[in-house]
N, C-alpha and C positions, 0 to 999 in steps of 0.2 A: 728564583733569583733572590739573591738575600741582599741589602740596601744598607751599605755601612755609611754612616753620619762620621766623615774625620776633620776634626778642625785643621785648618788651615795652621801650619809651624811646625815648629820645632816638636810638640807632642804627637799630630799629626803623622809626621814623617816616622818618629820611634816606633808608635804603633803599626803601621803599612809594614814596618821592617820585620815586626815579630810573625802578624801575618802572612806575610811573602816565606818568612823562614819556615811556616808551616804550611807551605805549598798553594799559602791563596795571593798567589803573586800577580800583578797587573804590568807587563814589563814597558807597556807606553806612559805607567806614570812614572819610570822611571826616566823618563827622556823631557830633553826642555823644550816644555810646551806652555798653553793658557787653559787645555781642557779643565773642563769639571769634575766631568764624570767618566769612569775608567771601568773597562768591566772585561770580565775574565769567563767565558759561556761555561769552559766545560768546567770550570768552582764552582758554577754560578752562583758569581760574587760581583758586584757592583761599588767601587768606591765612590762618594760624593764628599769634595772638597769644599768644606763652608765652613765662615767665620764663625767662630767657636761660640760666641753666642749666641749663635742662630742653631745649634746644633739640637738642643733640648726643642726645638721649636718643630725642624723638620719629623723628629721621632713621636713627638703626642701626637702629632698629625697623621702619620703612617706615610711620609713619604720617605723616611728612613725607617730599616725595621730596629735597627740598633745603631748608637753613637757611642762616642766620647766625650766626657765632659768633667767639666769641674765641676766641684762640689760649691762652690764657692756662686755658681750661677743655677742651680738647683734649687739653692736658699732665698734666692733673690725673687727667682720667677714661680717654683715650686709648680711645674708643669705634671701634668697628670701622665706619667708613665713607668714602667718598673725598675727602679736600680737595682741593678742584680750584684754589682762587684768593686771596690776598692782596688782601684790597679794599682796601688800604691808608686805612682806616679809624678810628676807634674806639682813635686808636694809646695804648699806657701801656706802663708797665715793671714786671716782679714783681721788689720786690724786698725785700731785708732789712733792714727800722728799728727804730730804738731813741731811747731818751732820749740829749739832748745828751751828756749826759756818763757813756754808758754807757761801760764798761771788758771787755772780756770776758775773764772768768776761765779760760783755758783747761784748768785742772785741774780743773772744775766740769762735768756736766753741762748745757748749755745749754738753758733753757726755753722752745721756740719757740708763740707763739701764731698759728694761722692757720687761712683756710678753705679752704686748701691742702696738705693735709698729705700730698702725694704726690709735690708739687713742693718743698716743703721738705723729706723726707725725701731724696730723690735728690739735691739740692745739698749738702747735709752729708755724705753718704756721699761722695760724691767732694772733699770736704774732709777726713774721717777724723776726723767732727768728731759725739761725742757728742752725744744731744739727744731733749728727750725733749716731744712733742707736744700742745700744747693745743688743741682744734679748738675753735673758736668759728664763729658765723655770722651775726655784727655785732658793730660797734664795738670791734672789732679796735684801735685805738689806743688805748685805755682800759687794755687788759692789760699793758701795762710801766710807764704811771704810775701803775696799785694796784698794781703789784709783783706779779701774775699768772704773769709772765712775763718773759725776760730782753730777749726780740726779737721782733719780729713778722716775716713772712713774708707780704705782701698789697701789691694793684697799687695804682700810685701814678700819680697822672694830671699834673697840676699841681703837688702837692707842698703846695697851700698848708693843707689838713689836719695833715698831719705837720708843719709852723712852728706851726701854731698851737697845738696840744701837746706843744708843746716836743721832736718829735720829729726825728730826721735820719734818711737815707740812709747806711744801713753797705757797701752792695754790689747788685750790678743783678744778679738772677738770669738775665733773660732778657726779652728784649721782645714785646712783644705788638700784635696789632691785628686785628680783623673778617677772619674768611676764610670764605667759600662754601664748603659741604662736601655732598655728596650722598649718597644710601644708595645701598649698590652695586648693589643687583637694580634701582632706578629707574634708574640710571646707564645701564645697558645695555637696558634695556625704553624708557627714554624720554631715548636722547641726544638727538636732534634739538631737540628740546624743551628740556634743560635749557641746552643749549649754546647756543639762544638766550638766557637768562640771564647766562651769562656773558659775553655780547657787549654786555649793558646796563651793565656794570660796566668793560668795554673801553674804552665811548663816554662812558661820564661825562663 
């Protein structure tokens, strides 16, 4: 049985679609339910439905043998296991925003608000650039218009969020998008298998 890691949404759902379209189909996840976990004996294929940043977590562990994931939480947490592929996917940008008419005070410590705070500490270090972390885990654009914070540090898709709070783009830290990643002892115990997966994301 092979132990697919899908985030929860809108990526989620795309990916099951391609799968399905390649015969690893689960037809009770298609019906409205709360299950988790969805499995198909004669694929033997297992879907497990978990918040996307829990997904790198299940697969180091080996309780998924492969997931989905952004790149963007790979950076952050850098969990021990193989990324195999770019699904050119789920594409956005991490980057660093502020109010229109922010100014930044470079003799000031810098007040970063983010739920990234490993990705924003390593982009300031190679800046040389003082800063001191506020980790939040929503509504991240709210912290520089109550004055929380100087800058945010969080992925930006569209943009039209950050206009609408009067926020802008100061700088692209690094971009992002959906990559396949495998736990390593599944990797080697079940190539055959997984590297059938990858060929469904080939054929898209």
């Amino acid at each position: 049985m092979i132990n697919i890691a899908l985030p929860k949404g809108r990526l989620g759902k795309k990916c099951y679609e391609l799968f399905a379209k390649h015969g690893y189909v689960c037809k009770n996840m298609e019906e409205d339910n709360r299950k988790l976990a969805f499995e198909n004996d004669e694929k033997t294929v297992r879907y497990l439905l978990i918040k996307p940043s829990d997904v790198a977590i299940y697969v180091e562990h080996g309780a998924a043998d492969i997931g989905i994931v952004g790149k963007d939480t790979l950076l952050e947490t850098s969990p021990d296991i193989f990324e195999l592929q770019d699904l050119d996917m789920g594409k956005c940008r991490m980057c660093v925003c502020a109010k229109e008419d922010f100014v930044d005070d470079t003799d000031s410590v810098l007040r970063v608000a983010t739920k990234y705070p490993n990705i924003a500490k390593t982009y300031y270090k190679g800046l040389n650039r003082e800063i001191e972390i506020i980790k939040l885990n929503g509504s991240i654009e709210l912290a520089p218009i109550l004055g929380l914070s100087d800058v945010i540090v969080d992925i930006v898709e569209t943009g039209s969020t950050l206009r609408e709070n009067h926020l802008k783009v100061e700088a692209e830290i690094v971009k992002s998008s959906a990559r396949l990643i495998a736990n390593k002892s599944s990797y080697r115990f079940k190539y055959d298998e997984i590297e059938n997966f990858i060929k469904v994301f080939e054929e898209k």
